[in-house]
KOLMAR-640904 format. One line per field, with one value per residue: residue number from 1; y, x, z of N, C-alpha, C in turn. Coordinates in steps of 0.001 Angstrom, whole numbers. Each point is the difference from the previous one (the first is absolute). Layout:
<atoms>
pator <- NUM,...
n_py <- Y,...
n_px <- X,...
n_pz <- Z,...
ca_py <- Y,...
ca_px <- X,...
ca_pz <- Z,...
c_py <- Y,...
c_px <- X,...
c_pz <- Z,...
</atoms>
This chain:
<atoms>
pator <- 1,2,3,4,5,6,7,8,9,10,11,12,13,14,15,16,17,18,19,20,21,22,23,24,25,26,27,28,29,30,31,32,33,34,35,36,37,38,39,40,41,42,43,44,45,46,47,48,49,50,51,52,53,54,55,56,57,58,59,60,61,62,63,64,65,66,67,68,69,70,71,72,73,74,75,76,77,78,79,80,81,82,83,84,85,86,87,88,89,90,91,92,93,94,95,96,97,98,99,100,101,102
n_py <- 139027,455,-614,708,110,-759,-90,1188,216,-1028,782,1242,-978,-424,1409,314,-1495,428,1176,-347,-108,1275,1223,-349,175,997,380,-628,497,1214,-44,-910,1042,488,-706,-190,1934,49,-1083,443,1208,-981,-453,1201,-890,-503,810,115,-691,-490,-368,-229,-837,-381,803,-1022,-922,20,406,-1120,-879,319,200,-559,-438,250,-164,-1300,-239,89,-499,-724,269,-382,-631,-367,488,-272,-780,-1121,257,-748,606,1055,-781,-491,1554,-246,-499,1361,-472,-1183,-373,500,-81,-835,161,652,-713,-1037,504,57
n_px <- 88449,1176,604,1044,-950,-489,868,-319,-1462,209,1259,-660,-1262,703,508,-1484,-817,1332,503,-713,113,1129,-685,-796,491,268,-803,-663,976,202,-799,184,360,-804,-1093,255,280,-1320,-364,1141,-413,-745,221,562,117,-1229,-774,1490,314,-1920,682,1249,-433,-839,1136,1425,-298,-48,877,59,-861,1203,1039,-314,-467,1311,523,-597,298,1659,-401,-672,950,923,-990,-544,931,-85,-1029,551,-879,321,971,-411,-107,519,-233,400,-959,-445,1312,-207,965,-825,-1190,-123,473,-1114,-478,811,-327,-770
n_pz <- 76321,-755,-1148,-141,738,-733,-961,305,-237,-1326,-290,879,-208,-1470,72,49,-981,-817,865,2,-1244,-288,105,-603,-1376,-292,465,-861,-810,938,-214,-1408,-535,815,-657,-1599,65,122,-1530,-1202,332,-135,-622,377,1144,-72,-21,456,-988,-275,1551,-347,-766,840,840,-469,-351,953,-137,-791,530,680,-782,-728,824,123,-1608,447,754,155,-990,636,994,-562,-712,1275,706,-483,529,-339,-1617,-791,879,-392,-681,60,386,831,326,745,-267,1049,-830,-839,736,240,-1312,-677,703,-486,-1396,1163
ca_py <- -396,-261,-1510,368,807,-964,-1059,328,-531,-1071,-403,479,-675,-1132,-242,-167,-668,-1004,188,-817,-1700,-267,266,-996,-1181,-294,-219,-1690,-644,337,-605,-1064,80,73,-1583,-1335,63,-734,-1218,659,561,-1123,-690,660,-538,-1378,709,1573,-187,773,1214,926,-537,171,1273,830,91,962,1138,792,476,716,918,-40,206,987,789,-372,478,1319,398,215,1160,1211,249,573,1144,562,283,-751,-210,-1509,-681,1207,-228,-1361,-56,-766,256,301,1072,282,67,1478,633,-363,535,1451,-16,-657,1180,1593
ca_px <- 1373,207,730,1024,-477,-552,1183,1245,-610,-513,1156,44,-617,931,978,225,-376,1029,396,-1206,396,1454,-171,-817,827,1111,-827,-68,1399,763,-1037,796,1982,487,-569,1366,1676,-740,300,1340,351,-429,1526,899,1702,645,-445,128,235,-1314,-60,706,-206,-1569,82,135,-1864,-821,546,-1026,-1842,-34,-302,-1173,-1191,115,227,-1369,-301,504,-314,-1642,223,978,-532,-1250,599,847,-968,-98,-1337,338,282,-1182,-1070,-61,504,-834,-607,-58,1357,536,1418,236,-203,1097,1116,-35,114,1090,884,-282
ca_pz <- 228,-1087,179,728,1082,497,248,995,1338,376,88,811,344,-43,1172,1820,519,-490,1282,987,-656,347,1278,790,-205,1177,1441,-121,106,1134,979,-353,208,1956,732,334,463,1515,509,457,1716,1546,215,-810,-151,-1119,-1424,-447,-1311,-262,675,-421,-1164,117,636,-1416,-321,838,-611,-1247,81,1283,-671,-1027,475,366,-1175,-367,1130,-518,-1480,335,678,-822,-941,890,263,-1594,-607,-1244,509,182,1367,872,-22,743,1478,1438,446,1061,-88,1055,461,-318,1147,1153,-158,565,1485,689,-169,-323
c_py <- -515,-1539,66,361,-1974,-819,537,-305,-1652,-436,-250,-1005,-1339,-23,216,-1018,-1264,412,-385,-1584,-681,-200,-1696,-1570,244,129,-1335,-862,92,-808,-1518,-621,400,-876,-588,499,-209,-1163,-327,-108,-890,-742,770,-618,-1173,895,1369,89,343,1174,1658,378,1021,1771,947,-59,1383,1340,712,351,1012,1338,751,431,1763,959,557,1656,1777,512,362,1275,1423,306,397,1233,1119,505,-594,-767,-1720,-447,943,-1124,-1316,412,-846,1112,532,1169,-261,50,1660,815,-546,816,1339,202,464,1098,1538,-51
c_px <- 579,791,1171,-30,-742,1224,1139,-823,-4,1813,244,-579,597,1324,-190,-486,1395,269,-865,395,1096,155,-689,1095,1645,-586,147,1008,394,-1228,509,1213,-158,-721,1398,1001,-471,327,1619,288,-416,1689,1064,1331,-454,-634,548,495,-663,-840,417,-499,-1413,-159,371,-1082,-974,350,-600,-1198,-302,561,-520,-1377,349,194,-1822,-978,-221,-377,-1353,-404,298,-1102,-1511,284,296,-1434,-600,-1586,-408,30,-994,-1276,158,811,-740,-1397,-477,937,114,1202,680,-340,785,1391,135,-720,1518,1149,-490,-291
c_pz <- -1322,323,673,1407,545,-124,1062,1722,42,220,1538,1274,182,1012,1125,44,-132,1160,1371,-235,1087,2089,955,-655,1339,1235,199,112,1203,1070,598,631,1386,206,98,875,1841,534,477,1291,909,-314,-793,-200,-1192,-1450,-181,-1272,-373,315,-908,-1543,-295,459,-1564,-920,3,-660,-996,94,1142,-1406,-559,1067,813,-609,-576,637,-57,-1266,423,948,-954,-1006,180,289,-1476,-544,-1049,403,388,1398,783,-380,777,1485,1001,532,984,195,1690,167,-513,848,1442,-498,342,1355,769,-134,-103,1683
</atoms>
């Protein structure tokens, strides 16, 4: 394997693991942010200020984990070797898929 061929596999490695990074940091956030927008909802008439506050919140790591998400899909699919190698295991949800649709 010449050097170019090892820096484009170890580039390759770095972003699916900066995209694993991202994925589990906004997981975390949104995990968070519906504990508190939980606590919120038991008295909505005296906390809907936070209420409201804590939902716009939410927005972003709910993005992002879905942008997250989609990049990891789009780029498994594409064939890109990086995310082929760190596919899930088993492939049951690939087979349930082609179950479901054929």
């Amino acid at each position: 394997m010449t050097q170019g061929a090892r820096t484009l596999q170890r580039r390759g490695a770095d972003r699916t693991e900066d995209n694993a990074r991202w994925t589990a940091v906004a997981g975390s956030v949104t995990v968070f942010l519906l504990a508190a927008e939980g606590m919120t909802v038991l008295r909505v008439s005296r906390r809907l200020g936070p209420n409201v506050f804590i939902g716009m919140l939410l927005v972003t790591p709910i993005l992002l984990t879905m942008g997250s998400t989609s990049w990891t899909f789009a780029h498994y699919d594409r064939g890109d070797t990086g995310y082929r190698r760190q596919r899930p295991k088993g492939g049951h949800f690939a087979r349930s898929v082609r179950l479901w649709w054929s």
